[in-house]
N, C-alpha and C positions, 0 to 999 in steps of 0.2 A: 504494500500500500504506500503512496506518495503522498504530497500535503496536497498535490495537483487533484489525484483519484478522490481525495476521499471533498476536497472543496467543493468539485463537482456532485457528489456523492452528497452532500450538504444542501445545494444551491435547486436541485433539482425537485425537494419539496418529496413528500408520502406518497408513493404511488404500490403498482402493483409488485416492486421487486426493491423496495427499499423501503424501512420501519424504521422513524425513529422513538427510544425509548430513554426515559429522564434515568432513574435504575440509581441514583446520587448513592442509597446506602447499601444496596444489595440486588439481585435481581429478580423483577416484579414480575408474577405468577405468569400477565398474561406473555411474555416473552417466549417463554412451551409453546402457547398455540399460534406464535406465529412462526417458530421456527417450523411447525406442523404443517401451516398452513404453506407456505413457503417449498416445502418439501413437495405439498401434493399440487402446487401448480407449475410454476417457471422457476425456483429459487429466489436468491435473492439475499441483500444485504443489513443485517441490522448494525446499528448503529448505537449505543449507550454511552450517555452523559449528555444527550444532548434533547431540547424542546423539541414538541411538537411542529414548533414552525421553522425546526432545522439550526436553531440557536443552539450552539454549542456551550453546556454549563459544567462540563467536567463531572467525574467519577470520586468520592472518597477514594484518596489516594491509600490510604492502609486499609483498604478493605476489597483493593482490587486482586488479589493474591487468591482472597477467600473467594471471591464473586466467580472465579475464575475455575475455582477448583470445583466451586459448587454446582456449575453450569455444564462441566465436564458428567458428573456422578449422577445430575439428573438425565442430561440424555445416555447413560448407560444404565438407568433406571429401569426397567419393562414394565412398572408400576406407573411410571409417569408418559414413557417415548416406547410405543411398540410399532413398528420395530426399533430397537436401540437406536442412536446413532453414534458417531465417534466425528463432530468437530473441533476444528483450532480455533481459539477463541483469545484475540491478538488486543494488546495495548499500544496505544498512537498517542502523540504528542501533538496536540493540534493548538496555536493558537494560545500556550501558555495553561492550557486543561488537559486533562488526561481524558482519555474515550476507548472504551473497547468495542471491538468490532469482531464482527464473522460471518461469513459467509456460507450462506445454504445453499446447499444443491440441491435440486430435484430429484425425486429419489423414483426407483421403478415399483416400487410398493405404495399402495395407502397407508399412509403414515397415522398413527393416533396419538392424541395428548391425554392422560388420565380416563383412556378406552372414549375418549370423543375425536370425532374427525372435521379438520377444520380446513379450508379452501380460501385464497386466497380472491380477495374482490376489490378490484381500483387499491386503497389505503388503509381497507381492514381484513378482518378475519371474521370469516362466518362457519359459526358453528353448523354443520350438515347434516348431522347423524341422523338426525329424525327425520331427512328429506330422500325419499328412496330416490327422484328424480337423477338431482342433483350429485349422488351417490352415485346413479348408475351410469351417469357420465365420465363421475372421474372415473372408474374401474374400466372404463370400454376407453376412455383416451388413454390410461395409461398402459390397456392392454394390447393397445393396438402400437403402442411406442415401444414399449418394452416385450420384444420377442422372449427371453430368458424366462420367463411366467408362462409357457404354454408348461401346462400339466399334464404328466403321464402317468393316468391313475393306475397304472399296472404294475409300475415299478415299488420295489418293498425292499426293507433293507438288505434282504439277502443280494441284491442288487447290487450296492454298492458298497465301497470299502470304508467300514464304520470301524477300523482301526484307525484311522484317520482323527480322529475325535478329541483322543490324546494330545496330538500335538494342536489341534482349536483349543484347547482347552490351555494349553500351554503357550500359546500366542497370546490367547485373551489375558491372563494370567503377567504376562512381561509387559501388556497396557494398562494395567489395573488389577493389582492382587486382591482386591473386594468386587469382581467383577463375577454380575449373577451367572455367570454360565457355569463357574463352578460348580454350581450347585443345582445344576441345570442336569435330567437325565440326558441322553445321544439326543433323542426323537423330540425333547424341550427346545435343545439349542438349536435344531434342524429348522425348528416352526421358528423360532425367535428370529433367526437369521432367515426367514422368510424364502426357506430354498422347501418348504414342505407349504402347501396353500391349500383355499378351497376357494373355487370361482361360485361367487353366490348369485349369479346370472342365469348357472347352467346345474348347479349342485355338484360339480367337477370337481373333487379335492385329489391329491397329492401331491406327490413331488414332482419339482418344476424343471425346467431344460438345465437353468442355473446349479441346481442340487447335484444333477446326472453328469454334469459336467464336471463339478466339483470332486464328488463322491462318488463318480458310477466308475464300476469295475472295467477292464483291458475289453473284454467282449460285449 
């Protein structure tokens, strides 16, 4: 990030792929539903320390450490972010104040915040869940974006190689030693990491081209 990127990123005002959020002593609940929301449309940048109308008022500088670490452990949460995620969540020198910033990406999954599903709309977040419509849009644009979700309800683990698991669990583990998968069975962390679905368009659940790819055996 530059003081050029992010002026711009400032100048251009709340829209569909930039949030800004004040966050001064810690980070405010609904910042989850837009990293959510964010996730399930085009991505996108949020922006803390700074107003509504993109005025920049800086972060508790001694609490940016914590803000930081806390924002990491929620989205590795499955209680708060299912599916998890794993972003970088950066500090900038803008202007004499401190601001943290991150970047979402859109993800090939419907993302949830505390099991609700949120869609990004112009400068807010709109809760969906209750709207099968609006649901059944995201799931068919993201299915049709993301090939790696075509499900092959035939495939079982004798399928693939669930020795494997070990060393996921041993990755997960070198990003965060309180990291749920530990404690997650094989077929827990499969669904978690979203390579095990069920398409509720068609009632189609298994495992996905991603998983077969990942996991599936030589033949």
């Amino acid at each position: 990030m530059t003081t050029e990127s992010m002026k711009n990123l400032l100048t251009n005002d709340e829209k569909i792929t930039i949030e800004y959020k004040t966050c001064q002593h810690g980070i405010q609940e609904d910042v989850y539903e837009t990293v959510c929301s964010f996730s399930n449309r085009y991505g996108g940048y949020i922006i803390m320390g700074v107003e509504d109308d993109g005025t920049p008022i800086g972060i508790n500088r001694n609490m940016s450490k914590d803000m930081r670490k806390n924002f990491v452990n929620q989205l590795n949460n499955p209680d708060r972010m299912s599916p998890t995620l794993y972003l970088s969540i950066e500090e900038f020198e803008y202007e004499g104040k401190l601001l943290l910033w991150v970047y979402v990406p859109p993800t090939s999954t419907v993302e949830k915040c505390a099991n609700r599903i949120y869609d990004r709309n112009e400068d807010g977040d709109m809760d969906i869940t209750d709207s099968p419509i609006q649901l059944q849009n995201m799931y068919n644009r993201k299915s049709n974006t993301y090939a790696e979700h075509k499900i092959f309800p035939y495939v079982t683990t004798e399928d693939l190689c669930m020795d494997l698991m070990d060393k996921v669990r041993n990755l997960a583990k070198s990003k965060n030693p309180d990291h749920p998968w530990l404690k997650m069975s094989d077929e827990e962390i499969l669904k978690s990491a979203s390579l095990w679905e069920k398409d509720f368009s068609s009632g189609i659940q298994g495992y996905n081209l991603a998983g077969v790819l990942l996991f599936g055996k030589d033949d």
